[in-house]
C-alpha positions as CSV (number, residue, x, y, z in Angstrom):
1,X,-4.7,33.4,-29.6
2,X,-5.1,30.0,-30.7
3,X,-8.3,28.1,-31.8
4,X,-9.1,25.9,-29.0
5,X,-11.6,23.1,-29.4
6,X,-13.4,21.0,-26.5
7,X,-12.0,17.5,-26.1
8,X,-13.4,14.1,-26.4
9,X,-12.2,13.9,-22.4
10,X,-14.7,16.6,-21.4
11,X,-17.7,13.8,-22.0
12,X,-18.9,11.6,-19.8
13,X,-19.3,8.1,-22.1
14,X,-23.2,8.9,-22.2
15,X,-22.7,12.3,-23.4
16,X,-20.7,11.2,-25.9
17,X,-23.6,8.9,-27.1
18,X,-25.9,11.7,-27.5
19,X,-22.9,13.8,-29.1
20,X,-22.2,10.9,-31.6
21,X,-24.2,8.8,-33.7
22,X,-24.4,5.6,-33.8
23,X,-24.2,5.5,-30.3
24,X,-21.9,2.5,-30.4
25,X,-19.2,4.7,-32.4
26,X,-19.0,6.7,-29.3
27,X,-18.6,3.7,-27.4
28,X,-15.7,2.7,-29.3
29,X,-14.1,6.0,-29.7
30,X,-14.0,5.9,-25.7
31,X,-12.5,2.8,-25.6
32,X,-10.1,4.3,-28.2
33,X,-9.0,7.2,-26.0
34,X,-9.2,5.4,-22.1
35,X,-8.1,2.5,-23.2
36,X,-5.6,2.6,-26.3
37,X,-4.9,6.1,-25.2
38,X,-5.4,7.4,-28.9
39,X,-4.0,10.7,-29.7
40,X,-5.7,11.4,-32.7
41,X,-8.6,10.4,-34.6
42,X,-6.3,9.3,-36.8
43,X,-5.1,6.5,-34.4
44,X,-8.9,5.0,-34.2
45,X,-8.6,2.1,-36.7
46,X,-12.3,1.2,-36.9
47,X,-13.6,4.5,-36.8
48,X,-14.6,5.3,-40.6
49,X,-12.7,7.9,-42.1
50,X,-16.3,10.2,-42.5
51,X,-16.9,10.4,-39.0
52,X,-13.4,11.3,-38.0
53,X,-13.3,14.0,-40.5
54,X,-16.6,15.6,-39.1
55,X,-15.2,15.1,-35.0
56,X,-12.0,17.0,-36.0
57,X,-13.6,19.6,-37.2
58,X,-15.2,20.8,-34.0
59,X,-13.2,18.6,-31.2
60,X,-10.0,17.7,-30.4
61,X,-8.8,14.6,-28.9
62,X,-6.3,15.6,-26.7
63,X,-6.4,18.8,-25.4
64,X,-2.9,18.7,-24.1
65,X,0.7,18.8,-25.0
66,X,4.5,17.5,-23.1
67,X,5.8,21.3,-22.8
68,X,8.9,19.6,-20.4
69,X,9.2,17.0,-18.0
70,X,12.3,16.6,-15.4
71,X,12.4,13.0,-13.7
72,X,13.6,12.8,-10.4
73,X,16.5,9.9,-9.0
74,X,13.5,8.7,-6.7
75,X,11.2,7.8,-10.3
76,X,9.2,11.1,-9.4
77,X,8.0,12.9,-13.1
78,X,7.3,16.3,-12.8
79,X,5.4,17.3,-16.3
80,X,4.6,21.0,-17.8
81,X,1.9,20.6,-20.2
82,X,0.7,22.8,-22.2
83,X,-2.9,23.4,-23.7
84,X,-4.9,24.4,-26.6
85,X,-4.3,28.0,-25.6
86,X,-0.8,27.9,-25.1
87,X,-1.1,28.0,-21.1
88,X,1.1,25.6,-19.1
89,X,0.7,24.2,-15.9
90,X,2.3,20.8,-14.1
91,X,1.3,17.2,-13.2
92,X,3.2,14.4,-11.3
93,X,3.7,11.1,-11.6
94,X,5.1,9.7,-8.2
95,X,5.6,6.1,-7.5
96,X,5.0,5.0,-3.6
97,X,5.5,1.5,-3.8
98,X,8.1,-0.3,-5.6
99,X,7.6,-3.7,-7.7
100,X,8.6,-6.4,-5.8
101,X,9.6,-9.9,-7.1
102,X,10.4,-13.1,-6.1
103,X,13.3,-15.5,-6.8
104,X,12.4,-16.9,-9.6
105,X,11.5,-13.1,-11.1
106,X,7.5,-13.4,-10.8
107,X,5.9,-10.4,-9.6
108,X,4.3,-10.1,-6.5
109,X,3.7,-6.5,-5.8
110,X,3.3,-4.3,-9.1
111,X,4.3,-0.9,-8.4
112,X,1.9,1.4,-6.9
113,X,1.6,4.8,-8.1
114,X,-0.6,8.3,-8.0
115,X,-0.9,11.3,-10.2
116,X,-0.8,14.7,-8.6
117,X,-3.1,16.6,-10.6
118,X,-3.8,20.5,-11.3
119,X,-6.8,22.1,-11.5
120,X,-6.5,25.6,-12.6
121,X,-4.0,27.9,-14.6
122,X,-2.3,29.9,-11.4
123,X,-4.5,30.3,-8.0
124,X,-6.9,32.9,-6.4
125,X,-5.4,31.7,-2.6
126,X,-2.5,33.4,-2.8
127,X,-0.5,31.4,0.4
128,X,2.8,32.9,0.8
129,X,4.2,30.0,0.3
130,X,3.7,28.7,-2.7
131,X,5.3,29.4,-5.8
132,X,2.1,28.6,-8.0
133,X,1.1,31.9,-6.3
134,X,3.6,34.2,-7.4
135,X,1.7,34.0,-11.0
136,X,-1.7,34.8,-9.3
137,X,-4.9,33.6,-11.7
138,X,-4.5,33.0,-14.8
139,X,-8.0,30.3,-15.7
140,X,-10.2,27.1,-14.4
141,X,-8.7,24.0,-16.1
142,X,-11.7,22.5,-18.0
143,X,-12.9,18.6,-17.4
144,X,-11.5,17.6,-20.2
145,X,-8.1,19.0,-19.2
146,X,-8.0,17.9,-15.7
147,X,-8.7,14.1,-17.5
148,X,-6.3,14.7,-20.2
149,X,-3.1,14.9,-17.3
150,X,-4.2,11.4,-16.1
151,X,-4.3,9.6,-19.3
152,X,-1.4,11.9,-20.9
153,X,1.2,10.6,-17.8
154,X,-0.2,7.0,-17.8
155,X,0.6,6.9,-21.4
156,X,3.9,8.7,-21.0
157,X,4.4,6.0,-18.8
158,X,3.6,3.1,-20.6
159,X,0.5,2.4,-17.4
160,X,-2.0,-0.2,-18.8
161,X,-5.5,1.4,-18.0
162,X,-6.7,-1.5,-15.8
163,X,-4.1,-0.9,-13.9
164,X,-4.9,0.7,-10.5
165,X,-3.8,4.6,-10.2
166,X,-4.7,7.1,-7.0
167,X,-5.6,10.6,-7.8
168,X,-4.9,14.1,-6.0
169,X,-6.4,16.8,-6.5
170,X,-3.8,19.0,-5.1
171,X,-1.0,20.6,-8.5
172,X,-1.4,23.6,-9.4
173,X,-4.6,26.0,-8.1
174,X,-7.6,25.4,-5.8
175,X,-9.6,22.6,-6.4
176,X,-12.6,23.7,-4.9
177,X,-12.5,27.0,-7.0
178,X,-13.0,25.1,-9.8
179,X,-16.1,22.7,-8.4
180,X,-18.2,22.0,-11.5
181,X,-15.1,20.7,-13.7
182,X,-13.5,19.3,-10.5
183,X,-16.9,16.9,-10.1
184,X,-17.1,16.3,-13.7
185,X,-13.7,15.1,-13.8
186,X,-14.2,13.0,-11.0
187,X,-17.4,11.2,-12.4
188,X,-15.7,10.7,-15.9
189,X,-12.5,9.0,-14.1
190,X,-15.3,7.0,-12.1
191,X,-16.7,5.8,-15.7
192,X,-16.3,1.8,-15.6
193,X,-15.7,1.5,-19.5
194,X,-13.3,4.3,-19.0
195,X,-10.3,4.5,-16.5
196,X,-12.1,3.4,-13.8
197,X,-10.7,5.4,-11.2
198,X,-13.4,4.9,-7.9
199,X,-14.1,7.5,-5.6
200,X,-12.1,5.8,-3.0
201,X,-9.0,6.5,-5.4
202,X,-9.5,10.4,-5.9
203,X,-8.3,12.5,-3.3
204,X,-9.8,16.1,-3.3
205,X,-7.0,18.8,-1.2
206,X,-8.7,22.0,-0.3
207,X,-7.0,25.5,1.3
208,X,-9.7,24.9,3.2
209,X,-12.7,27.2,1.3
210,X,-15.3,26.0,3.9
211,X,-18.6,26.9,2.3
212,X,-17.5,24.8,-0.9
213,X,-16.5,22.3,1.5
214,X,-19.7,21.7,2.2
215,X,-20.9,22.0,-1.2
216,X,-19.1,18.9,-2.3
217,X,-20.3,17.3,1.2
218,X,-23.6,17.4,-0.4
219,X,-22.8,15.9,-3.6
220,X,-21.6,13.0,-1.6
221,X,-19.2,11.6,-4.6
222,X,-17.4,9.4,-1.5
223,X,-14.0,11.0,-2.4
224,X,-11.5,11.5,-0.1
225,X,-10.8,14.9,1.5
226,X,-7.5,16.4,2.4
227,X,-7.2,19.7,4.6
228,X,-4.3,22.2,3.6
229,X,-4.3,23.3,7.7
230,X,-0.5,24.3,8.0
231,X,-1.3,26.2,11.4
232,X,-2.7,25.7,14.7
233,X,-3.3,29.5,15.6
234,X,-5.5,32.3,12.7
235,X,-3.0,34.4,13.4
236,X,0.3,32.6,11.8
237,X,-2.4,30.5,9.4
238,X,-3.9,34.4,8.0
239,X,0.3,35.0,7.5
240,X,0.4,31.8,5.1
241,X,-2.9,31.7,3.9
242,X,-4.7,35.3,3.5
243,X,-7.9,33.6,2.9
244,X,-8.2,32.5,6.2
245,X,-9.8,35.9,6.8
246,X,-12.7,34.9,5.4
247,X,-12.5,30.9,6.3
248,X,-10.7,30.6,9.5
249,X,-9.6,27.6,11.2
250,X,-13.0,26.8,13.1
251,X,-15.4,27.5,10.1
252,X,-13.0,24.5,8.7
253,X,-13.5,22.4,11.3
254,X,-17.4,22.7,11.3
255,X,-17.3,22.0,7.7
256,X,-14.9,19.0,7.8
257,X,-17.4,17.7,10.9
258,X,-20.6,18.1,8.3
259,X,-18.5,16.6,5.5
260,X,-19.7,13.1,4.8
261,X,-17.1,10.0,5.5
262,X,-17.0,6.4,4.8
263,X,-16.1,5.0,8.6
264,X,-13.6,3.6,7.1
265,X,-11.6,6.4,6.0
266,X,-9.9,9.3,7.6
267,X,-9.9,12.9,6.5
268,X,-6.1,13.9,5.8
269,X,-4.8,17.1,7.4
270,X,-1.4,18.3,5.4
271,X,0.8,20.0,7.3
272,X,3.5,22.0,6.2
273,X,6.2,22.7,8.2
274,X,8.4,25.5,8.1
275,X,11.4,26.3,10.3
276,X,10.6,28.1,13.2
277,X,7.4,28.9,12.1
278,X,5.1,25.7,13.0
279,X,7.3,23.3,14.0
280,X,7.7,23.2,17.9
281,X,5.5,20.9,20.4
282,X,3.4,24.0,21.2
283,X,1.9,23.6,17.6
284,X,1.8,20.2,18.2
285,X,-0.3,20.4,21.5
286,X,-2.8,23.0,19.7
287,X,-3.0,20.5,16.8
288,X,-4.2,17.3,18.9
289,X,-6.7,19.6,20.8
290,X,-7.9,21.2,17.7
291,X,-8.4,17.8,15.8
292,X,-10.0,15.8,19.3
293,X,-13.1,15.2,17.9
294,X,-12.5,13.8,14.0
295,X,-11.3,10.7,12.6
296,X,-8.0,12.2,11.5
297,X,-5.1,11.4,10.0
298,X,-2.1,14.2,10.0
299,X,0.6,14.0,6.9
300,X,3.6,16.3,8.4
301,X,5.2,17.9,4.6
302,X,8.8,19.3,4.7
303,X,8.7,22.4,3.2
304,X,10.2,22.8,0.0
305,X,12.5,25.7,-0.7
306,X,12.6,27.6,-3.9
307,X,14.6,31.0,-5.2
308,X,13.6,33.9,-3.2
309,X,11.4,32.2,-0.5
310,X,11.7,33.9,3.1
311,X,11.2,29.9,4.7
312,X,13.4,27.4,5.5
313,X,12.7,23.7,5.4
314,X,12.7,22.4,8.9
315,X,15.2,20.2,10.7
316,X,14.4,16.4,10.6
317,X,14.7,15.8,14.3
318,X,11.9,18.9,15.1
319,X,9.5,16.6,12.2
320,X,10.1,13.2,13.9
321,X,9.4,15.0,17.7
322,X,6.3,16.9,16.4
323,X,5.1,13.3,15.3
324,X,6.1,11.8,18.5
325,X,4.3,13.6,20.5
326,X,0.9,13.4,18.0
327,X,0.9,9.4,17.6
328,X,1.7,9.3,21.4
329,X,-1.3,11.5,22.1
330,X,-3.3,9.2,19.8
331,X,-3.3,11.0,16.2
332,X,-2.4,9.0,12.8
333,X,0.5,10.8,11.5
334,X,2.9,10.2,9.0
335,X,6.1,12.3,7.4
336,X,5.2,12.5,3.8
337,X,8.6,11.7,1.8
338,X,9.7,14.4,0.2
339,X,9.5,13.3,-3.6
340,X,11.5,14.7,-6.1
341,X,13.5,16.7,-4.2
342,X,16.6,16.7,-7.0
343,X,14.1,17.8,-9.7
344,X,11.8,21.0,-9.6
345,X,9.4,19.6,-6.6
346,X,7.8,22.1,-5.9
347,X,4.4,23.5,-7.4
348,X,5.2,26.0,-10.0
349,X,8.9,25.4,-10.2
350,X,8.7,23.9,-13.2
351,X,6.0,26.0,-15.3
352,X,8.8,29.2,-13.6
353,X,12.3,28.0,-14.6
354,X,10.8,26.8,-18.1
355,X,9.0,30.2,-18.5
356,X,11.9,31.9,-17.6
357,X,14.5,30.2,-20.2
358,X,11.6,31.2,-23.0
């Protein structure tokens, strides 16, 4: 097994402070590796050549390698990376607004993108669904590599760190199985000499693990939450989600009720719709009476299909009804656009086809 090292990315910039002395050397070295996006500590001009000796002997600076990256017709990049340990798993970079310009070629509207982010190595959930699955657990991504996806695709992509980028919490694993590097990542993309990123930007999505729920209710980081719901009924939701044994759809509910919001915002339930499975008005009755008291927003998903899945991604007319029929009985809902859908979209597909041609 290989050696693996911690990474500069799994310090907040005070740790670092305490970590290295001067405490203005770690100051620059931060601004070296969120700003200039420096690789190694050989790309930190003003760092002197002492220091850098003694950091590389016990960190690394990135903890995380380009293993493969497909790009999609849309401008959707789905990235395998691999870390320290030889372990892979995927990040996305998918743009949802274009650049728009005016006559004269002055820019108006800069693109507007977010990174899809992973969180573990595998997943304990185990939905039926998902092709992340079929691997079951492998490991909790650490701080640092959760960090390292963000700066690795923004720097793949040429993305200026001022410029604004969302966050989701919702590749590869659970996010709220991995709570104490999940909230350290999200305070270091927070950090204002760093990235940045507020709390109004990071997005956490959750198979719906209520009693964590509620744990990061309490920490009251004001990020966004995102439901995985998928089904109206236990019975179909226990099918696609065995967990739901132990957090069925009420215990959500309750939690997502407790779970501090800005009155702003909304909390996001993602729905994925299969074919015959969840997609008639029945569900979508059972949904608007099961989401009458929160200030919800619904994002209908076409399901992806993949080699060897038993599901079938549903008919576009069934998607626009079932929203019909939940805007006209007063829900948000939008149809998420299926991104990437010429490359490997989705989760897993990737880290599988490149793992099988190994």
């Amino acid at each position: 097994m290989n050696e693996t090292k911690l990474s500069l990315f799994d310090f907040t910039q005070k740790e670092l402070m305490e970590l290295i002395k001067p405490s203005f050397r770690a100051k620059q070295i931060f601004g070296w590796i969120y700003h200039q996006y420096a690789q190694s500590f050989d790309d930190m001009k003003n760092i002197p050549k002492v220091l850098k000796e003694e950091l590389a002997q016990k960190f690394v600076v990135n903890p995380l390698t380009i293993a493969n990256k497909e790009e999609s017709s849309d401008g959707t990049i789905k990235y395998l990376l691999q870390m320290q340990d030889g372990k892979t798993m995927e990040a996305v970079w998918l743009k949802m607004k274009d650049e728009l310009t005016d006559e004269d070629g002055h820019v108006f509207q800069e693109a507007k993108y977010t990174i899809c982010v992973s969180t573990q190595v595998g997943c304990k959930v185990g939905c039926t669904f998902c092709l992340t699955a079929k691997g079951g657990f492998t490991r909790n991504l650490t701080a640092g590599e959760i960090v390292a996806q963000v700066v690795t695709l923004k720097r793949d992509n040429d993305h200026k760190h001022n410029r604004k980028i969302n966050i989701v919490y919702m590749g590869m694993g659970e996010p709220l199985d991995n709570l104490d590097n999940l909230t350290k990542a999200i305070e270091i993309f927070k950090e204002e000499e760093g990235l940045c990123i507020g709390a109004k930007r990071q997005t956490v999505s959750t198979s719906g693990l209520s009693n964590k729920i509620d744990k990061l209710g309490e920490m009251d980081l004001g990020v966004h939450i995102a439901i995985s719901l998928h089904a109206v009924d236990d019975e179909l939701r226990t099918e696609l989600i065995p967990m739901n044994k132990a957090h069925n759809i009420a215990s959500i509910i309750e939690a997502v009720k407790r779970f501090p919001i800005d009155t702003r915002k909304r909390v996001m339930f993602e729905y994925l719709v299969i074919k015959n499975k969840n997609d008639d008005i029945a569900s979508a009755k059972k949904l608007v009476k099961l989401l009458t008291d929160i200030k919800a927003k619904v994002n209908l998903i076409y399901f992806n299909p993949y080699p060897g899945t038993p599901y079938d991604r549903p008919l576009k007319a069934d998607m626009v009804a079932f929203q019909e029929y939940l805007i006209n009985h007063g829900l948000l809902c939008t149809i998420r656009d299926s991104k990437g859908i010429d490359i490997s979209a989705a989760c897993g597909q990737l880290k599988e086809k490149t793992e099988g041609e190994i």
